[in-house]
Backbone as a printed PyTorch tensor [residue, N CA C, xyz], in Angstrom:
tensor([[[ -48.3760,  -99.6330,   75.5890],
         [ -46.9300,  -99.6270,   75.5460],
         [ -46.4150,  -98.2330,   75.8620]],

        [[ -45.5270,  -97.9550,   76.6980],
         [ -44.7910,  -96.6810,   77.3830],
         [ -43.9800,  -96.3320,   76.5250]],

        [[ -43.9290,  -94.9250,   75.8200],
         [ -43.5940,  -94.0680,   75.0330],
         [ -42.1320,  -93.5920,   75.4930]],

        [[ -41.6330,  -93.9510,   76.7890],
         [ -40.7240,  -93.4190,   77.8270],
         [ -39.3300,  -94.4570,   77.3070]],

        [[ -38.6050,  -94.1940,   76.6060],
         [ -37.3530,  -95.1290,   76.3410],
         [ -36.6030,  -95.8850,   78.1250]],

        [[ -36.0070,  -96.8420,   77.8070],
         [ -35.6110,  -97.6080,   79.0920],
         [ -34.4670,  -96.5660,   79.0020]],

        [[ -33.6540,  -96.2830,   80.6810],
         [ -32.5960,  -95.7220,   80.7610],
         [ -31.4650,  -96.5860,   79.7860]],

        [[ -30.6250,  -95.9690,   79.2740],
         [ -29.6430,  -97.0680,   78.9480],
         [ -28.3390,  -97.5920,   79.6790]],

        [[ -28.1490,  -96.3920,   80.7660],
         [ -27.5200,  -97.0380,   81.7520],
         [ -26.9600,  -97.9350,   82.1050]],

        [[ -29.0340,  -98.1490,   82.8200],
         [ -29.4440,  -99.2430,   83.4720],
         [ -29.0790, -100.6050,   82.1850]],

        [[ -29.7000, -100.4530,   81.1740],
         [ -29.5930, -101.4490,   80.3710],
         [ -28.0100, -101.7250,   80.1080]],

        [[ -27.2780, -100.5520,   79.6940],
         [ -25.5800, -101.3510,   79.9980],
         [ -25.2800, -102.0420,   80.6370]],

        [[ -25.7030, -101.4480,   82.0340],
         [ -25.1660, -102.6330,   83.2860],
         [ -25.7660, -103.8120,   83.1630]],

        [[ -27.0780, -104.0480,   82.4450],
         [ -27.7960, -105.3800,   82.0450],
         [ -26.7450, -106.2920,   81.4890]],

        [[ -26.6040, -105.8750,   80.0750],
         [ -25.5610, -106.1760,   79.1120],
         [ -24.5310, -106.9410,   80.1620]],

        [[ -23.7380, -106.0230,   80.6010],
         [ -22.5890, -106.7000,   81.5370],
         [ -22.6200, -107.5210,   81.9640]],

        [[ -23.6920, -107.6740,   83.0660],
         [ -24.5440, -108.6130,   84.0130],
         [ -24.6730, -110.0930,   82.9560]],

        [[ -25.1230, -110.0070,   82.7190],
         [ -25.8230, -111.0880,   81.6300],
         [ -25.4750, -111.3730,   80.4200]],

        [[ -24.1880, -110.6700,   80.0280],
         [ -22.7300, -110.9330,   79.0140],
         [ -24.3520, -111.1880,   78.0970]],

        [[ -24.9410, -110.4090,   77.8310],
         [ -26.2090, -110.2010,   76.5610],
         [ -25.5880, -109.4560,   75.5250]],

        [[ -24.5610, -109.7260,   74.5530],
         [ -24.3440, -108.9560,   73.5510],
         [ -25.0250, -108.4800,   72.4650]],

        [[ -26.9020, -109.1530,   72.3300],
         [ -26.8210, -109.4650,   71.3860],
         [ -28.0740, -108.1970,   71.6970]],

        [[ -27.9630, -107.5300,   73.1590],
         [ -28.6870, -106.6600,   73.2070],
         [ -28.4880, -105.1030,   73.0640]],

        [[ -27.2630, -105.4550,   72.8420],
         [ -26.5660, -103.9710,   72.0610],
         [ -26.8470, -103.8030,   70.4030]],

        [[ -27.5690, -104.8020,   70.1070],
         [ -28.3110, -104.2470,   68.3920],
         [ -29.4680, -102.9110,   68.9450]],

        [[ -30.1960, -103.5040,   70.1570],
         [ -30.7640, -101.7920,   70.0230],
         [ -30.5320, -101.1420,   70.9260]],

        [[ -29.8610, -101.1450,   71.7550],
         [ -28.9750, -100.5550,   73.0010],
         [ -27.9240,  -99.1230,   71.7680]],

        [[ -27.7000,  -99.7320,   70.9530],
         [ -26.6350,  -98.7910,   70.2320],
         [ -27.7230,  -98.4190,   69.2350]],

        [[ -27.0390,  -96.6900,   68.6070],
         [ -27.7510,  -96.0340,   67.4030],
         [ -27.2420,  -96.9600,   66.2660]],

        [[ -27.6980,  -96.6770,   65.7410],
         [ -27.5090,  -97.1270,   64.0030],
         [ -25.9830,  -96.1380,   63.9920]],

        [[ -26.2710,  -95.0180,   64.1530],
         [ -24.9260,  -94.6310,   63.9400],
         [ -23.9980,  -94.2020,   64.6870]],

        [[ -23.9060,  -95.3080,   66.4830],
         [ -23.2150,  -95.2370,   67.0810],
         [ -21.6090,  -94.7510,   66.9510]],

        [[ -20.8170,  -94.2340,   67.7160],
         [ -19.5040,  -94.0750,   67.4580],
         [ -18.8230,  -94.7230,   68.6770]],

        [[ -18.1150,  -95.4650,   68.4920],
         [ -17.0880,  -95.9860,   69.6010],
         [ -15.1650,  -95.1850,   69.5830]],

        [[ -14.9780,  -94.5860,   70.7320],
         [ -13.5270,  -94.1060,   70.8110],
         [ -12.8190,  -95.1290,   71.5970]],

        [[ -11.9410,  -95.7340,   70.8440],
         [ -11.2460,  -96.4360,   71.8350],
         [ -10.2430,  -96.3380,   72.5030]],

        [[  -9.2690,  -96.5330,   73.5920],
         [  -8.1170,  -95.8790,   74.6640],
         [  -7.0130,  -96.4180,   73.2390]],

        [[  -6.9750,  -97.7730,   72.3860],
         [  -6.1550,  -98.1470,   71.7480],
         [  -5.9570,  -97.5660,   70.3310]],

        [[  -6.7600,  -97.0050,   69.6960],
         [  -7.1840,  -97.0670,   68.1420],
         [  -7.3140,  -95.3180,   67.9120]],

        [[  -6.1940,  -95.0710,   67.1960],
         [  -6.5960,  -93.3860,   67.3170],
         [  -7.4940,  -93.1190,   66.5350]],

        [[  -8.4300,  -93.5980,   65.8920],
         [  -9.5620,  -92.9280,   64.9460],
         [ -10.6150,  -93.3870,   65.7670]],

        [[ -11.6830,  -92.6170,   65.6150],
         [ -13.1080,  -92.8520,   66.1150],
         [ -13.6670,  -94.0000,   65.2620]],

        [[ -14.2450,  -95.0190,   65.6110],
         [ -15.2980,  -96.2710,   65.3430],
         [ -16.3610,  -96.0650,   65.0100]],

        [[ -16.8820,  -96.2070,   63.4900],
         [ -18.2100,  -95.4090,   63.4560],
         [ -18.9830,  -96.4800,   63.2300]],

        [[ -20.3490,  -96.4070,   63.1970],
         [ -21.4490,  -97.3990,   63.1420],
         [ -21.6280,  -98.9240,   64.2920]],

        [[ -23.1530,  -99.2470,   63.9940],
         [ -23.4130, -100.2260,   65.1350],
         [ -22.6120, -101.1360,   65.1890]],

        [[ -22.0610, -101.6630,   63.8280],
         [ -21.6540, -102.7790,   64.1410],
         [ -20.3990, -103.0520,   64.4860]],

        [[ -19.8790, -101.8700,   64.5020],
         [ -18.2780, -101.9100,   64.7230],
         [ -17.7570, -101.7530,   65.9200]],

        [[ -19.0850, -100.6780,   66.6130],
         [ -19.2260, -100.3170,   68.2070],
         [ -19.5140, -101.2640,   69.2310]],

        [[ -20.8980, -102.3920,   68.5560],
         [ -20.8940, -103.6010,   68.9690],
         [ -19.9980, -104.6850,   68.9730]],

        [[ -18.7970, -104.6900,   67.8630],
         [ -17.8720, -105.2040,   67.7620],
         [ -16.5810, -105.1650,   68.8260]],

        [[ -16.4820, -103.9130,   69.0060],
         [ -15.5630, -103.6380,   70.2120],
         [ -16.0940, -103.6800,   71.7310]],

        [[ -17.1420, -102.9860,   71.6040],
         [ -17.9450, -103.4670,   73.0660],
         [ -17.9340, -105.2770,   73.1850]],

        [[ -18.6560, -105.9620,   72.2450],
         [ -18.3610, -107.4390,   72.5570],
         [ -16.6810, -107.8630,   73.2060]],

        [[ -16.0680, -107.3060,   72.2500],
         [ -14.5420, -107.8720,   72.5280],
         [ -13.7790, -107.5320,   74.4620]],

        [[ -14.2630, -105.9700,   74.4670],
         [ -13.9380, -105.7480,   75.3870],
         [ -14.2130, -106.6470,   76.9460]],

        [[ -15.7450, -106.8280,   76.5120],
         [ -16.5710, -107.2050,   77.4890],
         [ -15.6820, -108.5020,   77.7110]],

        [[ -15.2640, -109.2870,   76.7080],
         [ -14.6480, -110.8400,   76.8150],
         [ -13.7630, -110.5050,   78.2160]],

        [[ -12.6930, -109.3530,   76.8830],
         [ -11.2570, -109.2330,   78.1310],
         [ -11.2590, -108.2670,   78.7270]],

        [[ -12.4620, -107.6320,   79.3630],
         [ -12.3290, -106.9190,   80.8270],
         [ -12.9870, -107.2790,   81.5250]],

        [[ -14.2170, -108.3280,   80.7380],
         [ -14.9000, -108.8250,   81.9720],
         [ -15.0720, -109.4560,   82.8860]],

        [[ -13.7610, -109.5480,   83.2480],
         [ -13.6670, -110.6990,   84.5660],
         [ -14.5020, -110.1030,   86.1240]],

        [[ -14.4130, -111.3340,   86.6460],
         [ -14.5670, -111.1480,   88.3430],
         [ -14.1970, -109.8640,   89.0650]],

        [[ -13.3500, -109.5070,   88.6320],
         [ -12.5840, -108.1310,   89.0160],
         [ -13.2240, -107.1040,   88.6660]],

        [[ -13.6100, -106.8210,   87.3140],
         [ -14.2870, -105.9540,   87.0100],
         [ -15.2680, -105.0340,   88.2430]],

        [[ -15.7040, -103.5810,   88.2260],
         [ -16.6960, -103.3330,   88.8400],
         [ -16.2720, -101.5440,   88.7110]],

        [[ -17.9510, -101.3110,   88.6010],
         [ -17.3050,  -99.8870,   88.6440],
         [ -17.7820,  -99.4590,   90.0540]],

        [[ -17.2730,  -98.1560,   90.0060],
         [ -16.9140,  -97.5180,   91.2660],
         [ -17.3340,  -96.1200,   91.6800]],

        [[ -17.7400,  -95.7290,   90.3130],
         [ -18.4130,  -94.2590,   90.4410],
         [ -19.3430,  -94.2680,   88.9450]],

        [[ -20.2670,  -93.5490,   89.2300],
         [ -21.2570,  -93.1950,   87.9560],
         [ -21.8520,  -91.6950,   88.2750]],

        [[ -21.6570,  -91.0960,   87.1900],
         [ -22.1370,  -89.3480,   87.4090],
         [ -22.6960,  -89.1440,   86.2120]],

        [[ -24.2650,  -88.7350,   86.1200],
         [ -24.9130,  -88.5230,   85.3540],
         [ -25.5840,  -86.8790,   84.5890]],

        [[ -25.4800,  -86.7860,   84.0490],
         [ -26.2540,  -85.5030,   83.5390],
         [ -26.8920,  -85.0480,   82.1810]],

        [[ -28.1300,  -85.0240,   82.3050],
         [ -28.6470,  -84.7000,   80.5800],
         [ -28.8020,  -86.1280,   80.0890]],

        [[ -28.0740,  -86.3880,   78.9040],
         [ -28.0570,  -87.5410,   77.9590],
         [ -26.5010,  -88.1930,   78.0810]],

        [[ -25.8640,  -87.8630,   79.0670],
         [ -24.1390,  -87.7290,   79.0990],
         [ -24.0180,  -88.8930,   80.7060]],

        [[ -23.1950,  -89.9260,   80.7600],
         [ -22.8420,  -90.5890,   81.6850],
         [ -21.3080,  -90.6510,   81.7880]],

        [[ -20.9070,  -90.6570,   82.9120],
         [ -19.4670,  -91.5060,   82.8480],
         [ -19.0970,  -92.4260,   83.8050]],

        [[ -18.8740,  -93.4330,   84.0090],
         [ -19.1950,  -94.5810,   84.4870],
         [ -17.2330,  -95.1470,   84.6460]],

        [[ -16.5690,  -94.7150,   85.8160],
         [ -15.8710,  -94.8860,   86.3350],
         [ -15.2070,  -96.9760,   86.9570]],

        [[ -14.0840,  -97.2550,   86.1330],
         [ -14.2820,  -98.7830,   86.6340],
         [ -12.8370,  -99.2460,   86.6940]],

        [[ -12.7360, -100.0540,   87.6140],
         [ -11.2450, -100.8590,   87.7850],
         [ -11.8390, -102.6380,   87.9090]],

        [[ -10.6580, -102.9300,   87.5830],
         [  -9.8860, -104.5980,   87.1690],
         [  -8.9680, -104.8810,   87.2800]],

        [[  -8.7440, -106.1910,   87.7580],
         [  -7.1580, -106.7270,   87.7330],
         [  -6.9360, -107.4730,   86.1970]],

        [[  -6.1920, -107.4260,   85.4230],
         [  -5.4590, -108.2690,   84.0190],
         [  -4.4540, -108.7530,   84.0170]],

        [[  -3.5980, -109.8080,   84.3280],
         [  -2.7620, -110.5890,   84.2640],
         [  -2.2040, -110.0010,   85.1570]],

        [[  -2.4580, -109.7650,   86.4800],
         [  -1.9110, -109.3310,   87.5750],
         [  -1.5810, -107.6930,   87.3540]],

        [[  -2.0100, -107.1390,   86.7360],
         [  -2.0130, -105.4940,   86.3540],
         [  -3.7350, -104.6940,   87.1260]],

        [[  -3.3150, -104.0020,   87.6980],
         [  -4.7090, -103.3970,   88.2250],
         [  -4.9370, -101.9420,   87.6150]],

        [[  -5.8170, -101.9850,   86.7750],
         [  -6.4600, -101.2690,   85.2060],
         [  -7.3250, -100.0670,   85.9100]],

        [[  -8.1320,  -99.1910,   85.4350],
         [  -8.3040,  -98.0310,   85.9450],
         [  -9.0660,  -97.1410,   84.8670]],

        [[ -10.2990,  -97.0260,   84.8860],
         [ -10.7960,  -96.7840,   83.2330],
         [ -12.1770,  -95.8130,   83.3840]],

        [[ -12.2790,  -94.7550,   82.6350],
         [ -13.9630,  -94.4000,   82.5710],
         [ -14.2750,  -94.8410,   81.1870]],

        [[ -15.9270,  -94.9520,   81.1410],
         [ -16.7950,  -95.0510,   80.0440],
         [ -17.2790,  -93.7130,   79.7640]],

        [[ -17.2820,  -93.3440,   79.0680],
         [ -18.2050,  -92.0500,   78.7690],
         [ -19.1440,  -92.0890,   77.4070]],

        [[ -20.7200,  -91.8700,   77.9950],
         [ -21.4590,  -92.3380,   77.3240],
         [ -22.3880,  -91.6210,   76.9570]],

        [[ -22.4780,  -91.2420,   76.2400],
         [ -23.9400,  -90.2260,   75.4810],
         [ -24.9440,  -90.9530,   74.5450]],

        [[ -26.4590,  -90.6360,   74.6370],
         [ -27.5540,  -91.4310,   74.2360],
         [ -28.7160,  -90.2070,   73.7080]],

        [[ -29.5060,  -90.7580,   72.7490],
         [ -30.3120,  -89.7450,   72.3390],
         [ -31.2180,  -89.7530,   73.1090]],

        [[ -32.5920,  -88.9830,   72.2950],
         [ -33.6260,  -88.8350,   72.5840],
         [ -34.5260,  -90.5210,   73.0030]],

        [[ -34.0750,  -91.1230,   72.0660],
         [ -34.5680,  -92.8520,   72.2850],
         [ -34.2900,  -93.6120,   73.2250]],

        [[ -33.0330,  -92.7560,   73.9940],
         [ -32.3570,  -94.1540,   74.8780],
         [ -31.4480,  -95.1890,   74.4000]],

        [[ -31.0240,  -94.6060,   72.3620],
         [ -29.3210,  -95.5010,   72.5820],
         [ -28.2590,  -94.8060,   72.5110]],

        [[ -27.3850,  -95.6270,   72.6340],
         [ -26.0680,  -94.8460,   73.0140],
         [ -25.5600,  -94.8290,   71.5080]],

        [[ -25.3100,  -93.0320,   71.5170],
         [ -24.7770,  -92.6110,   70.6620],
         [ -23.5310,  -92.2000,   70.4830]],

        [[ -22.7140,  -92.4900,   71.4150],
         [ -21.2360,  -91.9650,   71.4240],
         [ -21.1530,  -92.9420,   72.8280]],

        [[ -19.6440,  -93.7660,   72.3510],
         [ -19.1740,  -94.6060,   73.3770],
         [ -17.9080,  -94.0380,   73.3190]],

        [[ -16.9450,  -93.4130,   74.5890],
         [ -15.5240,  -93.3020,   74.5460],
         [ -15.3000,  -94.1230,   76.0970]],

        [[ -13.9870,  -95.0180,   75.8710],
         [ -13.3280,  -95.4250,   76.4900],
         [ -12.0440,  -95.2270,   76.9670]],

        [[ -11.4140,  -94.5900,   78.8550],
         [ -10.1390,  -94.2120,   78.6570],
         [  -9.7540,  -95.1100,   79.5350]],

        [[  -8.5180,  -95.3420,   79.3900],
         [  -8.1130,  -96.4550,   80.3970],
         [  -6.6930,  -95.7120,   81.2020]],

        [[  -5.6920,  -96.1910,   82.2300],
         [  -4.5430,  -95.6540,   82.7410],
         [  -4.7930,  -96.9550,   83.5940]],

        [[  -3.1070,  -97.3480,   83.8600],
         [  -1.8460,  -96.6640,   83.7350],
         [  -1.2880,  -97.1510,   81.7850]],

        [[  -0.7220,  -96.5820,   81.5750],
         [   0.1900,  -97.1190,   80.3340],
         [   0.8430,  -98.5090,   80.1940]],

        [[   1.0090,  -99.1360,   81.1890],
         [   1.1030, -100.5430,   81.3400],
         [  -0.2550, -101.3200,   81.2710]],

        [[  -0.9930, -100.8500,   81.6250],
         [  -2.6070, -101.4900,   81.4810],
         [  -3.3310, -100.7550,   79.7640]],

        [[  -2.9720,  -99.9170,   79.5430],
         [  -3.4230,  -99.6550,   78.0120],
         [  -2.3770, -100.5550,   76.9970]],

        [[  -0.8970, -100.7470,   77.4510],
         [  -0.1960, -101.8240,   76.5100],
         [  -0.8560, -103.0590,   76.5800]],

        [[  -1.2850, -103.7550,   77.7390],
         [  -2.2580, -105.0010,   77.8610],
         [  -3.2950, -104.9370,   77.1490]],

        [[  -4.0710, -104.3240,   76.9340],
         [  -5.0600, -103.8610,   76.5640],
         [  -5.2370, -104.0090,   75.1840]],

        [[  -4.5930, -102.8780,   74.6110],
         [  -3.6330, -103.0440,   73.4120],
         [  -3.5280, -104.4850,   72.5830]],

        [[  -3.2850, -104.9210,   73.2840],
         [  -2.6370, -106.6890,   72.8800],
         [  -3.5860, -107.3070,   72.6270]],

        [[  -4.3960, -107.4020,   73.9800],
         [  -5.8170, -108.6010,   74.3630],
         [  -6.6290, -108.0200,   73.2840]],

        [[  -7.4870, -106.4800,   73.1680],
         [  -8.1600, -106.5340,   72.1850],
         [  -7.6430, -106.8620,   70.8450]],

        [[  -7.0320, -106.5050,   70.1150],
         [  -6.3150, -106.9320,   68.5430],
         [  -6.3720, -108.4300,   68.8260]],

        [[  -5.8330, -109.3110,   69.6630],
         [  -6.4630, -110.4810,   69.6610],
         [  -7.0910, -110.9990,   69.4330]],

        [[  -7.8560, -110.4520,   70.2300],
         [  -9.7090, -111.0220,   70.2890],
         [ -10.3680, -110.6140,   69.2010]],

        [[ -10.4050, -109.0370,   68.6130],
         [ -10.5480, -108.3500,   67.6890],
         [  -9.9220, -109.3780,   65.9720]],

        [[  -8.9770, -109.6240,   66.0370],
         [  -8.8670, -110.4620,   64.7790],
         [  -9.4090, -111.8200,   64.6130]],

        [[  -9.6530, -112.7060,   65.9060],
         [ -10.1990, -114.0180,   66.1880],
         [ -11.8610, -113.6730,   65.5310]],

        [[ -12.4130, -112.9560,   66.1510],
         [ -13.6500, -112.3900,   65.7690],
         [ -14.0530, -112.4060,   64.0650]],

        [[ -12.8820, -111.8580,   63.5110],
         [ -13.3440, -111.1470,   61.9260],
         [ -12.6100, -112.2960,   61.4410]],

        [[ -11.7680, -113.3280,   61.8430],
         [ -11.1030, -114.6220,   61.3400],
         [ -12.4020, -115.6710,   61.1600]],

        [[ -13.3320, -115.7720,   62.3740],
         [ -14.2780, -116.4940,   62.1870],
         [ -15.6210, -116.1260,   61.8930]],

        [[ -15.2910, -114.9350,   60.7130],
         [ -16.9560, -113.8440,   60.8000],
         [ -17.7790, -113.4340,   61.5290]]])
C-alpha cells in the first residue's frame, strides 16, 4: 500500500463528478474549516464542512457548472468556476488548503456578482434547513 496520499484536487473533482458526498468523510480533516461567501463566521469541523459542501453541490451543481481556471501551489489550490442560477450567471473561486495527508483543511468559498451571492444566500438556507429538518 502507497504511503503517498491521493491529490485531493483530483479527488474533489471526483466528488463533483460522481455527486459522491459520502466521500468527503475522508476527503475533509476532522477539523476541517469551511468559509462561506454567505455566513460571516468560519464553519468549523467535518461535519459541518461536509454539510455545506453537500448543500452547495445540490444548488450549484448543475449542467452549467464548470471551472475554468485552477492554480496550484504547496498545499494551497484555487479553483476558479462559473454557472448559470435561475437565469443569473454566478462567478466564484474555491480556495483550498490540505495537509500533509491529502485532506482538505480549510475550504473558503467567494462568489460575485451581489445578485448571484443574494441567490445564493436563499438556495443554501433552504437546502441548509431541509437537511437539519430531516437529520
Amino acid at each position: 500500500m502507497s504511503s503517498t496520499p491521493l491529490d485531493p484536487i483530483d479527488t474533489w473533482h471526483r466528488v463533483l463528478k460522481e455527486r459522491n458526498v459520502q466521500a468527503l468523510d475522508t476527503l475533509l480533516a476532522p477539523g476541517a474549516i469551511f468559509h462561506s461567501p454567505v455566513v460571516h463566521t468560519p464553519q468549523a469541523g467535518r461535519a459541518i464542512t461536509k454539510a455545506y459542501l453537500s448543500a452547495a453541490l445540490q444548488v450549484l451543481g448543475n449542467e452549467s457548472f464548470r471551472y475554468v481556471r485552477e492554480v496550484r501551489q504547496g498545499r494551497d489550490a484555487v479553483l476558479e468556476f462559473e454557472l448559470e442560477l435561475d437565469g443569473i450567471h454566478m462567478n466564484g473561486v474555491d480556495m483550498i488548503r490540505w495537509n500533509e495527508q491529502g485532506q482538505i483543511t480549510d475550504f473558503k468559498v467567494m462568489v460575485r456578482p451581489l445578485k448571484a451571492i443574494n441567490l445564493l444566500h436563499q438556495k443554501m438556507a433552504a437546502m441548509l434547513q431541509a437537511k437539519s429538518a430531516n437529520g
